[in-house]
DRENLUM-707564 format. One line per field, with one value per residue (C-alpha): y, z, x. Coordinates in nm, 2 decimals. Layout:
BEGIN
yy Y ...
zz Z ...
xx X ...
END
This chain:
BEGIN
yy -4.36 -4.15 -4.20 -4.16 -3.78 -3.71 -3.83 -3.60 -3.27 -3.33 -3.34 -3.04 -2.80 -2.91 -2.76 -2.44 -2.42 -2.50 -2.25 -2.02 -2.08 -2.04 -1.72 -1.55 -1.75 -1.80 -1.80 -1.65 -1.70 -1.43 -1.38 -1.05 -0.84 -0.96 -1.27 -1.50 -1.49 -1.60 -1.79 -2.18 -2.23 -1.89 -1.91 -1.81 -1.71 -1.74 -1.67 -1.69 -1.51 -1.63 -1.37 -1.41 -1.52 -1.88 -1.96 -2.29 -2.30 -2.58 -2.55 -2.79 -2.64 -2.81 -2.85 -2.89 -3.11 -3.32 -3.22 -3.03 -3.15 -2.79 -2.67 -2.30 -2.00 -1.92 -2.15 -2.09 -2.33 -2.36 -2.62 -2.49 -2.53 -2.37 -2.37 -2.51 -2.42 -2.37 -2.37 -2.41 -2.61 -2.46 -2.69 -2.42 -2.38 -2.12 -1.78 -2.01 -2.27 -2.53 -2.74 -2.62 -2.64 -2.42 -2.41 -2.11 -1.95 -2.12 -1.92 -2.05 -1.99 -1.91 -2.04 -1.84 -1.86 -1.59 -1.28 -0.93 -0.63 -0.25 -0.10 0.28 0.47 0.80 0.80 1.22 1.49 1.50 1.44 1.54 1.90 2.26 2.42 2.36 2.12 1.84 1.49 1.17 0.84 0.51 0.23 -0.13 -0.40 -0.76 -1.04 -0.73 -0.92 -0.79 -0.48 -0.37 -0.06 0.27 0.52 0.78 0.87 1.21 1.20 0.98 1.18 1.02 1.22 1.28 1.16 0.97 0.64 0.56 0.37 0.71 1.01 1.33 1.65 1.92 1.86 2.02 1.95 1.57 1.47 1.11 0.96 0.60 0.39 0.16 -0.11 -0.33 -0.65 -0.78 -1.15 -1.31 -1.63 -1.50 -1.65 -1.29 -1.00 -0.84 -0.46 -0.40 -0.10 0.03 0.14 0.50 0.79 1.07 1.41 1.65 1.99 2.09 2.41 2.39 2.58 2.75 2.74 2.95 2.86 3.01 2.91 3.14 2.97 3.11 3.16 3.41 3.64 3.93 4.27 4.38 3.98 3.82 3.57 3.40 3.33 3.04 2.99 2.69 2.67 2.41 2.41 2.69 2.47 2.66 2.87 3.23 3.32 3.61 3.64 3.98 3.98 4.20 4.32 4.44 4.51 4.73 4.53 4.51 4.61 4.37 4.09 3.81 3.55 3.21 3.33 3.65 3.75 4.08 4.23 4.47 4.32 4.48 4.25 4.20 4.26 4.03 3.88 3.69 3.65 3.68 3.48 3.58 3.32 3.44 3.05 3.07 2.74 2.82 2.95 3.15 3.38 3.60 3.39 3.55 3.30 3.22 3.53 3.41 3.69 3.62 3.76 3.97 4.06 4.32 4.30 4.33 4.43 4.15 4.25 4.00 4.08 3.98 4.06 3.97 3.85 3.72 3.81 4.06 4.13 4.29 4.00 3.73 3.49 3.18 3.37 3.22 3.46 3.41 3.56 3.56 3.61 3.88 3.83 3.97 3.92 3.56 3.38 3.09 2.79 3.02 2.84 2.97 2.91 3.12 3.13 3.18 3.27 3.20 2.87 2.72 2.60 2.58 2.50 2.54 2.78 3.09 3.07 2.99 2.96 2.93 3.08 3.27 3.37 3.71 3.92 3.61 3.74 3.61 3.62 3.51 3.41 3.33 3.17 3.22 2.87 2.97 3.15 3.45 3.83 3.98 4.17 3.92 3.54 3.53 3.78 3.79 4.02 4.24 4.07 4.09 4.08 3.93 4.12 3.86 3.88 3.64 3.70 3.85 3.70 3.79 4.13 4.13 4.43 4.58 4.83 5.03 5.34 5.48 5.37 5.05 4.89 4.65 4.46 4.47 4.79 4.93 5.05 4.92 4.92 4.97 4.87 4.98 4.89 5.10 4.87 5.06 5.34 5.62 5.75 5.52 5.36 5.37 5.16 5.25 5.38 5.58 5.42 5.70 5.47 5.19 4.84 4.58 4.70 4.46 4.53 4.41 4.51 4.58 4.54 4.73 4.38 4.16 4.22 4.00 3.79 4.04 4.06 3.95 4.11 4.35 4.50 4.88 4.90 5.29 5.60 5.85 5.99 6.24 6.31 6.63 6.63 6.62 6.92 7.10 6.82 6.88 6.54 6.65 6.54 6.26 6.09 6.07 5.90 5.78 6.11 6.24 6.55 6.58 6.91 7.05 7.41 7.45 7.32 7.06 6.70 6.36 6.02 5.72 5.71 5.35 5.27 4.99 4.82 4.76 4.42 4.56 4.47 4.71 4.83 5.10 5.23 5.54 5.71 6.12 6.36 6.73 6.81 7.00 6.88 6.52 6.36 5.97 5.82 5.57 5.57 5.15 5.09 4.93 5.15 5.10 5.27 5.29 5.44 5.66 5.60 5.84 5.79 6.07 6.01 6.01 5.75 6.02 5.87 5.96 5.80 5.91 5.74 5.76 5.69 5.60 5.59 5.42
zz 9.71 9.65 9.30 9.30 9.41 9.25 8.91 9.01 9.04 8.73 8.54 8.79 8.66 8.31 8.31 8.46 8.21 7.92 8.05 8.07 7.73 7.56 7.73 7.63 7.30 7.03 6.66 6.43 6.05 5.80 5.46 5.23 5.23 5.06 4.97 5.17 4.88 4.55 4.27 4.23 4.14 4.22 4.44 4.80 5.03 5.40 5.64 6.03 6.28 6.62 6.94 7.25 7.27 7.08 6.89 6.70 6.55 6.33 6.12 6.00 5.78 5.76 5.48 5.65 5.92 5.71 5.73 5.39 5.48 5.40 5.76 5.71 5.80 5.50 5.30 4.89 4.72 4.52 4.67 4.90 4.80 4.89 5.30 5.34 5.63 5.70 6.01 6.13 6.47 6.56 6.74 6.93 7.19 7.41 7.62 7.89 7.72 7.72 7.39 7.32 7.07 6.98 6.74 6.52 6.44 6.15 5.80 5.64 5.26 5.03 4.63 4.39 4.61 4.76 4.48 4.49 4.67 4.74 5.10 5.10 5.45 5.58 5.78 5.82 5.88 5.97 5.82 5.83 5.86 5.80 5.72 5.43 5.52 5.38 5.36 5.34 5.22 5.22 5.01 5.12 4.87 4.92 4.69 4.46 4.38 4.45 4.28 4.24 4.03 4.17 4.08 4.24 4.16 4.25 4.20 3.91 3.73 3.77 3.96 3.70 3.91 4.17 4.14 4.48 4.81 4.90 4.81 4.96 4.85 4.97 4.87 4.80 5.00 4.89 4.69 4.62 4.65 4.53 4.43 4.14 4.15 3.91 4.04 3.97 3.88 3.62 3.81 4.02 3.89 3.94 3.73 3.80 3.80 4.10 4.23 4.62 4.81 4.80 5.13 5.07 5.21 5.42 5.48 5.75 5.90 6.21 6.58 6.79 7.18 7.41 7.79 8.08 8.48 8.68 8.90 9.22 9.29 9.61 9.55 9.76 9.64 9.47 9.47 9.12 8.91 8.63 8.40 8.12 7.79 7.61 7.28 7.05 6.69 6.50 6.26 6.17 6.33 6.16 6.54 6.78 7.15 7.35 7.74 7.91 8.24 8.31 7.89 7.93 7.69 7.85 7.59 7.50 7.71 7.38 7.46 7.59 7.95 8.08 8.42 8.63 8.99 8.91 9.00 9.27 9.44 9.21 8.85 8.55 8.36 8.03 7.69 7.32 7.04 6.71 6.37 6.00 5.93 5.65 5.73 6.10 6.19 6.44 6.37 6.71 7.03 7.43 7.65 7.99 8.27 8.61 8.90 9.18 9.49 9.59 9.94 10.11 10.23 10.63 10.84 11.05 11.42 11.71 12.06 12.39 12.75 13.06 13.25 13.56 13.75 13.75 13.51 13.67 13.93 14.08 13.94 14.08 13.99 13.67 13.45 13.25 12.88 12.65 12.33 12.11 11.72 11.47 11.14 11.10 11.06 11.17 11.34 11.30 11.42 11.76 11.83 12.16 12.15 12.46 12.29 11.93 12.08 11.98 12.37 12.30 12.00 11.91 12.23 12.31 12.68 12.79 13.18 13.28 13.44 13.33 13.32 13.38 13.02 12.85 12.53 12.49 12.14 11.97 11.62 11.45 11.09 10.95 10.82 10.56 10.25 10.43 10.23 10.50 10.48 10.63 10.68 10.89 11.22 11.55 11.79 11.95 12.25 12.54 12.78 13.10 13.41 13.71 14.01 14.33 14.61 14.87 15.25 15.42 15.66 16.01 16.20 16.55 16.80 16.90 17.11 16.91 16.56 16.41 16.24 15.95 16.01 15.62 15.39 15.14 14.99 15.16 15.22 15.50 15.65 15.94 16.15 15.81 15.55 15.32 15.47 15.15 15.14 15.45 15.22 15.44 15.63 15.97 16.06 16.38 16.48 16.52 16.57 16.81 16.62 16.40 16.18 15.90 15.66 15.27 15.11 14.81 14.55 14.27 14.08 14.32 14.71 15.01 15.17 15.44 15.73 16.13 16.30 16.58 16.79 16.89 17.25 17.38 17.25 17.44 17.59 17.46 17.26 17.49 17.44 17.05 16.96 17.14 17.08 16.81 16.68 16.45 16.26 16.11 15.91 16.13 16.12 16.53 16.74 16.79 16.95 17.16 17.21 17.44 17.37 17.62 17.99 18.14 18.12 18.30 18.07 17.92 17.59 17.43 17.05 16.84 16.52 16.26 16.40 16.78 16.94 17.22 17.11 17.32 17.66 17.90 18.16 18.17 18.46 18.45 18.12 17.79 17.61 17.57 17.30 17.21 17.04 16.79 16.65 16.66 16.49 16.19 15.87 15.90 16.01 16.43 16.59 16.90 17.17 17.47 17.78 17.97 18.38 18.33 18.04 17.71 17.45 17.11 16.84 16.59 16.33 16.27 16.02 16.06 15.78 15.85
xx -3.18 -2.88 -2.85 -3.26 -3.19 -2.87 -3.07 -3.33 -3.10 -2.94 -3.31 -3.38 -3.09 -3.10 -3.47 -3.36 -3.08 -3.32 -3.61 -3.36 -3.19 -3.57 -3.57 -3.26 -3.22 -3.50 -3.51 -3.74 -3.81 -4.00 -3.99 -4.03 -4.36 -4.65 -4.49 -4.67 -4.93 -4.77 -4.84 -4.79 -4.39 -4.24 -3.94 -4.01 -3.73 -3.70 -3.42 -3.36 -3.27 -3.13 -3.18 -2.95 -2.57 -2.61 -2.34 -2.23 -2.58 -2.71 -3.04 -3.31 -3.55 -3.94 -4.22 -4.52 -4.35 -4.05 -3.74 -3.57 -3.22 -3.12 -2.95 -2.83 -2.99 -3.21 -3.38 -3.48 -3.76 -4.05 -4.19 -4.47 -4.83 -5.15 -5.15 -4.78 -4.62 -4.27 -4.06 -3.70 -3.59 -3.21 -2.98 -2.68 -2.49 -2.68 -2.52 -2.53 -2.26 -2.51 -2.68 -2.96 -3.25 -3.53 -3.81 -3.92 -4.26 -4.48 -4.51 -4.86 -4.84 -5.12 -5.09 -5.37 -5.65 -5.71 -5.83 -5.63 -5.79 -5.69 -5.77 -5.71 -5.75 -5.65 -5.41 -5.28 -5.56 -5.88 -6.24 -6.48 -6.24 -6.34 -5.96 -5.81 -5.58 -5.35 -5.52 -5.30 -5.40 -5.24 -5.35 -5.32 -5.25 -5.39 -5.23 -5.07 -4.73 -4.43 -4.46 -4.81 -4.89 -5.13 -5.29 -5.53 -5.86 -6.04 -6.40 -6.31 -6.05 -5.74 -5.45 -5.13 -4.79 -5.05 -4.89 -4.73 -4.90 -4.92 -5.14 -5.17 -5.32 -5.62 -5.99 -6.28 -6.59 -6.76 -6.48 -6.47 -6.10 -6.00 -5.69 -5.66 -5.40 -5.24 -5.12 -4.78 -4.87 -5.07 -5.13 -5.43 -5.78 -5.93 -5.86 -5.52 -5.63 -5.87 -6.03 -5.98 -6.29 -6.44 -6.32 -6.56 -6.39 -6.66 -6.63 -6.86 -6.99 -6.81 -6.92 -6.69 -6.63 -6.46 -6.40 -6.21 -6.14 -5.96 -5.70 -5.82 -6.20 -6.08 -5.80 -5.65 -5.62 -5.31 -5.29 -5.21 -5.45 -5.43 -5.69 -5.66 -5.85 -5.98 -6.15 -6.23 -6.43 -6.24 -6.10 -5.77 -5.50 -5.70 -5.84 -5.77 -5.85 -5.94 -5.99 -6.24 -6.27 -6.64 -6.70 -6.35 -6.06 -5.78 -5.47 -5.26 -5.46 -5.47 -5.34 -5.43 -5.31 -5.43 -5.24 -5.38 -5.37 -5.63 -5.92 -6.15 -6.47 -6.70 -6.52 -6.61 -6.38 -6.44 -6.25 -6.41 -6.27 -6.29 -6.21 -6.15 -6.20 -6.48 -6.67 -6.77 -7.09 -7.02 -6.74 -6.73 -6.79 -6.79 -6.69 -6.84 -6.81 -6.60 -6.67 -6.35 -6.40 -6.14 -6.10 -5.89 -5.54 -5.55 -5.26 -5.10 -4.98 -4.81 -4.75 -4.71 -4.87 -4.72 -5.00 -4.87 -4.51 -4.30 -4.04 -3.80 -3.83 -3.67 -3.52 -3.72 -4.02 -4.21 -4.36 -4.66 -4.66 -4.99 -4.92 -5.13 -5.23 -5.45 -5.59 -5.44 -5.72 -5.85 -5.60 -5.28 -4.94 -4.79 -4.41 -4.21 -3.87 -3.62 -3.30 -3.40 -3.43 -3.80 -3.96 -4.32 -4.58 -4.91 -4.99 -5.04 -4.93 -4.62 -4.59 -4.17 -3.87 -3.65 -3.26 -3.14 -3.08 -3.31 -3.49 -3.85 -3.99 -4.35 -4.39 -4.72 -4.80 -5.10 -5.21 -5.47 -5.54 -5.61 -5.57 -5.32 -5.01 -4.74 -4.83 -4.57 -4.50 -4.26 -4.31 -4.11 -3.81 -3.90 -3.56 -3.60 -3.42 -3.42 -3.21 -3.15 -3.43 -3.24 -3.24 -3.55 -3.43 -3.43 -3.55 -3.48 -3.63 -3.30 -3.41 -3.70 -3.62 -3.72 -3.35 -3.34 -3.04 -2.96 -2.80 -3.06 -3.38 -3.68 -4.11 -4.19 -4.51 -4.70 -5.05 -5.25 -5.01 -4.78 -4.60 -4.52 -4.18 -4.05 -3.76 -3.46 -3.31 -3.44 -3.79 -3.89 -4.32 -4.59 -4.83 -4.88 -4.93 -4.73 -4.45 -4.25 -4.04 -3.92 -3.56 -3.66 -3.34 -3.51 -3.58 -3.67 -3.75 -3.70 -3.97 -4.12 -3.89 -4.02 -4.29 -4.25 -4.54 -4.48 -4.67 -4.51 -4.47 -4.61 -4.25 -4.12 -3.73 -3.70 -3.34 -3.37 -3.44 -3.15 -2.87 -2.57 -2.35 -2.11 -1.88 -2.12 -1.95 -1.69 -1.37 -1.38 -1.43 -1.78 -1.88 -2.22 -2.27 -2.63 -2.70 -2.97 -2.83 -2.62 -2.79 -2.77 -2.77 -2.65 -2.55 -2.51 -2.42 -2.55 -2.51 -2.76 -2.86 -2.92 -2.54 -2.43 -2.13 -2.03 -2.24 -2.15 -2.28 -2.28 -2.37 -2.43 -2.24 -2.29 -2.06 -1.92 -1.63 -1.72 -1.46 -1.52 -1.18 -1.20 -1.53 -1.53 -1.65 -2.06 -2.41 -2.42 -2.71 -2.66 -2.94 -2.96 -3.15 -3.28 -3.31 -3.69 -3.65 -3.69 -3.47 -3.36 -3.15 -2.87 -2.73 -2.40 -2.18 -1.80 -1.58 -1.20
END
């Protein structure tokens, strides 16, 4: 069994070496032109050629199957008969390295039987033609010997110097062109001198065309266009074109191409071609009219609308943008950017947060072959000013003034809502009812700040009016001075967040000195009780 498939590898890879050898190495036999038909005797003479990398080769030459016994590459006899053929088998050594052996094509040879001829054709120029032109003809010898004789015939008369396969010249209209050949052999049972067939040259009366296209059929104003002529049937190069715009030639427009950002709606365009040829019909030809529509150029504008938030705001506040387009036809592209940074597509709403000093931008592409004056647009940055939400405030009632525990600008609002101009940090209540406030940072303001109910106000500050506290700011001693009479109270200082600080208890004076030489540097607020329970409130500032 072993041997069986050992055997059967060998044969296996001896075939792959021998397809591959008839692929890369071949031989071929041929023999000079027109020799293949020859008379009985004459010596023919063939040679081989080997294709590939062979080397070593060894030749066998064959007569109609049996063998010659001549083995180099070309072979000389006279041997052959009427329909001998010839071949050659090549025993080498292919590119491979391997023997190898290939057989050649088969030459058939003809002896005297088959009778001379002449073919002519044309084989350069046209006819029928309308220019005068150059016509080339080419004659084709059948069974003409090695060196057949020529000569060319017009309309009968041979051509002087005519005498080669060959024969080109310019012709008037129906001329009748031939070829007469004289074989080179005597052995053919035919005559030797033979006569080709008959070409008849044709002149005809020819018709002229003229076409144009436009390569756009809608073009914007001020836009260019180009506008392409084709034209067939004029026969020779004597031609001219002119272009027209609505019957008005446009100088210099003759050429093939005619290029113009001219055109208004409605303008027609069309080329005339004129030939000097003198066998067409039609000598002046207007071509087909093409009307492009030409629409106007419209001005392109992007921008963008906040449409909810506040910007300044805060800074956990989303913001949304819409963006604003026009004249960008239908389907434009939508891109935002955030820092030159692309964060949404294909929208026109982007919904998001913001960092402080972030720069919003829009950009739209118009995505059609819309006449506008920018496909492309971004509108103007829009910077984002976001701060932290501050800490909701809390506010007091000390004495008769509503305190908001925290320094700065606030809204405040009352039992009728908004209270105009009340933007400090205290408030004194007219009005029975709720009062809340918001510290408002400039950018973004506080959540609103507890609710406190106001229930009296009805007794009077009777000791307002007539009370001096100077110096304020002070840097810890405080004067009280009462310019009208002597009074009996307590006085009590606060901070901002309602903590007693300081309290005292006066009888029958006009004058008092409260020393707040160790407070620290802040806003206090003074409140002084009358015996009937009248109060009033300072504020006081001390600055260390």
């Amino acid at each position: 069994m072993i041997r069986k498939i050992a055997l059967l590898l060998l044969l296996v890879a001896g075939f792959a070496m021998n397809s591959n050898a008839q692929v890369r190495d071949t031989v071929r036999i041929s023999m000079p032109p027109y020799t293949d038909t020859t008379c009985p005797g004459t010596q023919l003479t063939f040679w081989s050629t080997l294709s590939g990398g062979g080397f070593s080769a060894t030749y066998s030459w064959y007569i109609n199957g049996v063998a010659t016994g001549v083995t180099q590459d070309s072979l000389f006899t006279t041997a052959p008969g009427d329909s001998s053929y010839i071949y050659c088998i090549i025993h080498f050594t292919n590119s491979l390295g391997v023997a190898d052996v290939d057989t050649s094509n088969i030459i058939v040879i003809r002896r005297d039987t088959i009778p001379s001829r002449a073919i002519i054709s044309l084989v350069a120029g046209n006819n029928p033609y309308c220019a005068i032109e150059p016509l080339t003809f080419f004659v084709y010898p059948v069974n003409g010997g090695r060196l057949p004789k020529y000569q060319w015939f017009v309309n009968g008369v041979p051509v002087p110097d005519a005498d080669s396969n060959f024969f080109t010249g310019t012709f008037a209209d129906s001329s009748v062109i031939s070829c007469l050949m004289v074989a080179d052999t005597t052995c053919y049972k035919n005559i030797d001198s033979v006569y080709s067939n008959t070409i008849m040259t044709l002149r005809d009366s020819l018709t002229a065309s003229v076409n144009i296209y436009s390569h756009f059929d809608t073009v914007c104003f001020g836009r260019m266009d180009t506008f392409k002529v084709t034209s067939s049937g004029y026969g020779s190069s004597a031609y001219t074109y002119q272009w027209y715009i609505n019957t008005t030639p446009v100088t210099g427009a003759v050429g093939s191409y005619f290029y113009t950002d001219s055109l208004h709606n409605g303008d027609s365009v069309y080329c005339i071609l004129t030939t000097f040829d003198t066998c067409i019909k039609n000598k002046i030809q207007k071509s087909n009219t093409i009307k492009d529509s030409v629409s106007p150029i419209l001005h392109t504008m992007v921008n963008t609308a906040l449409i909810n938030g506040a910007n300044p705001g805060c800074i956990d506040s989303p913001l949304t943008f819409k963006g604003l387009y026009l004249n960008f036809g239908n389907s434009p592209t939508y891109i935002w950017y955030i820092n030159g940074v692309q964060v949404a597509f294909d929208t026109s709403i982007i919904d998001t947060t913001f960092a402080d000093s972030a720069v919003l931008t829009f950009k739209v592409y118009g995505t059609d072959r819309g006449c506008r004056d920018m496909d492309t647009l971004t509108s103007a940055s829009v910077r984002m000013i976001r701060d932290s939400t501050p800490v909701a405030p809390l506010i007091s009632l000390i004495g008769d003034l509503l305190v908001a525990n925290i320094t700065g600008t606030y809204v405040w609002y009352g039992p009728g809502g908004l209270i105009p101009g009340a933007t400090g940090q205290t408030y004194h209540p007219t009005v029975l009812g709720y009062y809340w406030a918001v510290l408002d940072t400039g950018y973004c303001p506080s959540a609103p700040s507890n609710v406190l109910y106001i229930s009296l106000l009805g007794v009077a500050d009777v000791h307002n009016a007539d009370l001096k506290v100077y110096p304020n700011p002070t840097s810890g001693l405080v004067d009280l001075t009462w310019t009208t009479a002597p009074v009996n109270m307590k006085l009590d200082v606060y901070d901002v967040v309602g903590q007693n600080k300081r309290h005292a208890t006066v009888a029958g004076v006009s004058h008092y000195e409260l020393d707040l030489s160790d407070f620290a540097t802040g806003t206090y607020l003074l409140v002084l009780t009358d015996e009937d329970g009248s109060k009033t409130t300072r504020k006081i500032q001390v600055q260390q």
